[in-house]
N, C-alpha and C positions, 0 to 999 in steps of 0.2 A: 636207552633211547631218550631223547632230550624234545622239550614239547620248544613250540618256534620261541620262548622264552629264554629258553636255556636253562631251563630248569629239568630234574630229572621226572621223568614222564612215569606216572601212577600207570597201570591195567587198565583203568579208563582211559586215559588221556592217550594213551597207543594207541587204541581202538580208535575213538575219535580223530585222531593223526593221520591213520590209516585209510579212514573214513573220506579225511579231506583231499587228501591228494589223489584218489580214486573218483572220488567226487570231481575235482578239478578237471580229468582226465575228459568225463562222460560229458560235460558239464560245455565242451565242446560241440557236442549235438553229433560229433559221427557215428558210425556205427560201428559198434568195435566189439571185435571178440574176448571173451576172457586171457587167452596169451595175449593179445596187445594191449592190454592194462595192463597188465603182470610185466612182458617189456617195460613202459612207460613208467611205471611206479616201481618195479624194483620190488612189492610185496607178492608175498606167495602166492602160488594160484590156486591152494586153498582156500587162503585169507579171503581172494580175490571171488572166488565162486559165494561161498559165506555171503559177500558183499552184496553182489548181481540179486541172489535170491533174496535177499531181506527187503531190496530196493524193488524187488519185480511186486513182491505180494503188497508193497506201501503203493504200490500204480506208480512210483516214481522211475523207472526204469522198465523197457518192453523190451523182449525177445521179439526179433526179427525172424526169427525161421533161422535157417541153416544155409550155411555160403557154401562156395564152391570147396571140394578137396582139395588138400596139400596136394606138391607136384608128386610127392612121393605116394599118392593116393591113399594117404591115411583117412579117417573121420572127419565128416563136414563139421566145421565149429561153428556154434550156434551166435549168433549175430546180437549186440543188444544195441539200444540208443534211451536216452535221456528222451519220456515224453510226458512229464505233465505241461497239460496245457491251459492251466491258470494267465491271467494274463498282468500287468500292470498298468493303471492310468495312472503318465504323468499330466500334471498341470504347471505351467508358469504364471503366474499370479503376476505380471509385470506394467509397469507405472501407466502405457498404454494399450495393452492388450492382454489378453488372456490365452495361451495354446493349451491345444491337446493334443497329445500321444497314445499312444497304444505300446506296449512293450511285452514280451513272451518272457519267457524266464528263462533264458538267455542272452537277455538286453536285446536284442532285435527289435529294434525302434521303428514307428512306423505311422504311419493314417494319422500325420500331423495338420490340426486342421487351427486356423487363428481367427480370433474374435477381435473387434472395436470396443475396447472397454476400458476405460478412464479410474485409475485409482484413486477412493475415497477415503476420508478418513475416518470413516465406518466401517469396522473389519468384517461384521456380520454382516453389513449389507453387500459385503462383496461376495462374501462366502455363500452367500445364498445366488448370489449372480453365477458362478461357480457352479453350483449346486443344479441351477437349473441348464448351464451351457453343459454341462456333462450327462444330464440327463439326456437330451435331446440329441448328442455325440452318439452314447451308447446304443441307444435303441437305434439309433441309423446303421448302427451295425450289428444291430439282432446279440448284443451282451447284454448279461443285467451285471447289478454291484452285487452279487452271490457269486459270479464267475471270475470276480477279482481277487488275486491274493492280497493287492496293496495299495496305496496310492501315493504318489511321489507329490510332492510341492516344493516348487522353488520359487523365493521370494528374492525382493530389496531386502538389507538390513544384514545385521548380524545377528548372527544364530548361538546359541548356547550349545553346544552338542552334547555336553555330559549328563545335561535337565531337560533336553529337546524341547526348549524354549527360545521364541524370538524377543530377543534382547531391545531393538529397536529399530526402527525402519524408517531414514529419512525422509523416505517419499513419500510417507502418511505417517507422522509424528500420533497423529489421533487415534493411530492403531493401542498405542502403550506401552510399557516397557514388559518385561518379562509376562511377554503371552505364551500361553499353553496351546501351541497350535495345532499339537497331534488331538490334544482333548478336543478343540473346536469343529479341526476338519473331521472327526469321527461324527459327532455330533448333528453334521450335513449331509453327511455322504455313508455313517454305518460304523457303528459299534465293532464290528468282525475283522473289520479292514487293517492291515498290518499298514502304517506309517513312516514316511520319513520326511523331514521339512530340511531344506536345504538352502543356501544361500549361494544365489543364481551365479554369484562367478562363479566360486567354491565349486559349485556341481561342472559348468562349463568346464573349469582348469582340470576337475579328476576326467573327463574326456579324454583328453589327451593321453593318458597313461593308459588306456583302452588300445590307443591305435598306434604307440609309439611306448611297446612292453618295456624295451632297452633305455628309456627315462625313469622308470623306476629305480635303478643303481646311483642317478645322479641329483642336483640340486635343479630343478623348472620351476621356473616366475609365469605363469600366465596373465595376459593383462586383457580385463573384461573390459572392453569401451563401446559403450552404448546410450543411453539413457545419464549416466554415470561412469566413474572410473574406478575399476577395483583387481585387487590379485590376489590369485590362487598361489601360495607360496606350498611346494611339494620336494619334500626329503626323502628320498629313498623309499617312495612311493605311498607316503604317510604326509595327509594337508597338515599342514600347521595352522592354528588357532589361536591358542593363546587361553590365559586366562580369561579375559573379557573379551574371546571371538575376534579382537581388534588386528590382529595378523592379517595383510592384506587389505585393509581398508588405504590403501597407499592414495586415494582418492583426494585427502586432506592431507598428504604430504605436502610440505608449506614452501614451494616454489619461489616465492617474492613476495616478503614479508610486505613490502614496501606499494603492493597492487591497489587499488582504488574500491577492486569489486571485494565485497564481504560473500564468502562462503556461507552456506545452510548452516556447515558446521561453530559458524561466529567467529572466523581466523579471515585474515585476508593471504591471496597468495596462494589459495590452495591450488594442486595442480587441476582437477576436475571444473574449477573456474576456469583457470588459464588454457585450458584446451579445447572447451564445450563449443559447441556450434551459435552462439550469442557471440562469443571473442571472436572467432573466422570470420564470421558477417561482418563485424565491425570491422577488424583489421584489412577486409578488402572494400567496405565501403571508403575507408583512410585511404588506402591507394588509389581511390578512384574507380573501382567498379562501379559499373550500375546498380542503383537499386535494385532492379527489378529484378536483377540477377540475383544480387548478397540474399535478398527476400527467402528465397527458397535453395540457398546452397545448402547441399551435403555432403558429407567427408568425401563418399565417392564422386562425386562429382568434381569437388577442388582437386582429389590426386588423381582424377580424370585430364582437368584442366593442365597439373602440372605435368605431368609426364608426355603433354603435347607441348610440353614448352611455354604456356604462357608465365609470365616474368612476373605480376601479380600474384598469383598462385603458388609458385614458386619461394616467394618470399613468405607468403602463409604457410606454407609446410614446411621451412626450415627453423619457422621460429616455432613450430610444433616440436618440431623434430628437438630442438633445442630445451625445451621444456622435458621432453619421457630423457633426454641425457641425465640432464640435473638430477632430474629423480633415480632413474638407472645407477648412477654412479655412486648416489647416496646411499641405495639398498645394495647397492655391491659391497662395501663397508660391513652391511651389517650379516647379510646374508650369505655373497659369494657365490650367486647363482652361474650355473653353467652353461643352460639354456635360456630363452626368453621367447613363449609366444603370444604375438598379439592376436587376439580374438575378437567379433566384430567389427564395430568403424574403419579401427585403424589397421586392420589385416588388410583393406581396400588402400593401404599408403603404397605408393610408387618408389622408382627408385634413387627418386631425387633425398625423396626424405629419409629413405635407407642409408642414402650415401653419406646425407648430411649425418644422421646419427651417428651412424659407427666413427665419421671421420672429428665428432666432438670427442665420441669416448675415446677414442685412440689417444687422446693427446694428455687421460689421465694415468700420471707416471708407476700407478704401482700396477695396471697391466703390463704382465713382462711382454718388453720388446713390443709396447701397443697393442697384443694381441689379449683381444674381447671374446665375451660371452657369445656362443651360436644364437642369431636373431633367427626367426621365420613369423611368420605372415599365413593363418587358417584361416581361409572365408568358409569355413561352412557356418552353415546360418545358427545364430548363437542359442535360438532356441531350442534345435535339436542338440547342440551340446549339451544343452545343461540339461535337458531330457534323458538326455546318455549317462551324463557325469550321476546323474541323481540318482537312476534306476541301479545302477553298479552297486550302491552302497544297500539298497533292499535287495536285492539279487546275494549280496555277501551277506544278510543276518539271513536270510531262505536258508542257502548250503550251510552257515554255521550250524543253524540249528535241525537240519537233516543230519548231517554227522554227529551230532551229540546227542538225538533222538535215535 
């Protein structure tokens, strides 16, 4: 037997093997008998009983009682399911507001509730803001932080993942650079608590591969637009990172050297200027809208506007539209992505800007015969994504370390 490495698998590492993909099985939540693992996984129904019972005495797995007989009216088979009911809070740490989630450990995301909270460039005074928005979360629902296994955070910035350190976080510069943020958040919320600090597209993008399993075999760009502009670049069901996290910061991909407005980042040109909701305002107070209109436009609104036809509007979404090509076509170069989706703001684009995009990239020659990357368009709301995207990866060191325990 070969461990998912390819390497030859020790006594242990079969066992643990054996462990997972059984584990994967239950991990389901239905209720399954020992022969339907053993179908499913292909290991003994030895192995498979072995399993049930180690897991039933850890309380991680319950006997249900006993189902109905085979037709051939043999022995009722006794019933199990996956039941500890630990729970997960995630938290989004983000530039205007704070969420909270509720997660079971089976990712079942839920009781999303959002806060008005302004990010500072005092990391402990947020984390205490934090500290007491989750207190007051909890107890509204009769949990205390002894009923949690974990706590998720997703932030701004770029994340270190191999030191599980925030690297840096443009939206509050006064955070630092390489913070210890699993050190920090314990520190508020509980020494006991298993951690994971994620960076908010990053977790958003690994969503996708939650509800769309058959993306895993391929290359996905997800593009976070909100606040900022960012992507989750995903290989064969593995984010890509990089050395300095800097994978996906396509945000400061350098659009028009030649732009006016200077980037946070000190470049001009970058694409997260050139798309942000400052430039649409402008661009349609330039055509003549009204103030009091550009005042308070937003994405969905403008491809509100366009897709009924106004001609204003229209012109502001293809010169959007015109800007994610240039960048599209760049990282096609580099990457050779398959899929693409957009997440947030611009998930809300109509099909003006669809049309315009694809019919820019069509016209670049090393698409055979014009034909581009599959585009789609998620509005679910991006902070339960990234609540999902985030939980997945504690949910994955959970079952690691139950199979290897």
């Amino acid at each position: 037997m070969l461990t998912e490495r390819g390497q030859v698998a020790m006594p242990g590492d079969a066992k643990a093997l054996n462990r997972q993909k059984m584990l994967r099985v239950i991990r389901s939540g239905k209720v399954l008998t020992a022969a339907e693992i053993h179908m499913m996984t292909g290991i003994s129904r030895q192995t498979v009983m072995r399993f049930l019972q180690h897991y039933c005495e850890l309380g991680v797995i319950q006997s249900m009682g006993f189902g109905s007989s085979t037709s051939a009216g043999g022995k009722k088979p006794e019933l199990f399911r996956f039941c500890d009911e630990k729970k997960i809070l995630c938290i989004n740490l983000w530039p205007r507001s704070v969420t909270l989630a509720m997660s079971d450990m089976l990712g079942e995301v839920d009781h999303m509730k959002e806060y008005a909270h302004q990010l500072s460039d005092d990391l402990d005074e947020n984390l205490r803001d934090v500290r007491l928005m989750a207190g007051g979360y909890l107890a509204a629902k009769g949990i205390s932080l002894s009923d949690l296994y974990g706590v998720v955070l997703t932030v701004p910035g770029t994340v270190d993942y191999d030191t599980k350190a925030l690297r840096y976080n443009s939206q509050a510069p006064g955070w630092g650079t390489d913070v210890d943020m699993e050190q920090k958040l314990r520190s508020v919320l509980g020494g006991h608590l298993e951690c994971y600090i994620d960076n908010a597209g990053k977790a958003a993008g690994r969503a996708v591969l939650l509800e769309h399993p058959a993306y895993e075999a391929g290359r996905v760009m997800t593009f976070f637009t909100t606040w900022g502009i960012s992507a989750c670049l995903i290989e064969r069901g593995h984010v890509l990172n990089g050395r300095d996290s800097l994978i996906g910061e396509i945000g400061h991909m350098i659009i028009s050297p030649s732009d006016d407005v200077v980037c946070g980042c000190g470049k001009r040109g970058c694409l997260e200027s050139m798309v942000n909701l400052p430039r649409v305002r402008q661009k349609l107070r330039d055509l003549g809208m009204p103030e009091e209109t550009c005042a308070s436009m937003t994405f969905q609104q403008l491809f509100g506007l366009s897709d009924e036809g106004d001609q204003r509007a229209r012109q502001v979404t293809a010169y959007l539209a015109h800007c994610f090509a240039v960048a599209l076509q760049n990282l096609s170069l580099a990457y050779n992505q398959e899929t693409v989706v957009f997440q947030g703001d611009f998930a809300w684009a109509d099909e003006h800007f669809d049309r315009c995009l694809k019919e820019e990239l069509a016209q670049f020659r090393y698409y055979p015969q014009g034909k581009i990357f599959d585009i789609r368009y998620d509005r679910q709301r991006l902070e339960l994504l990234a609540a999902k995207g985030g939980v997945s990866k504690l949910i994955e060191k959970y079952f690691t370390a139950l199979a290897q325990g």
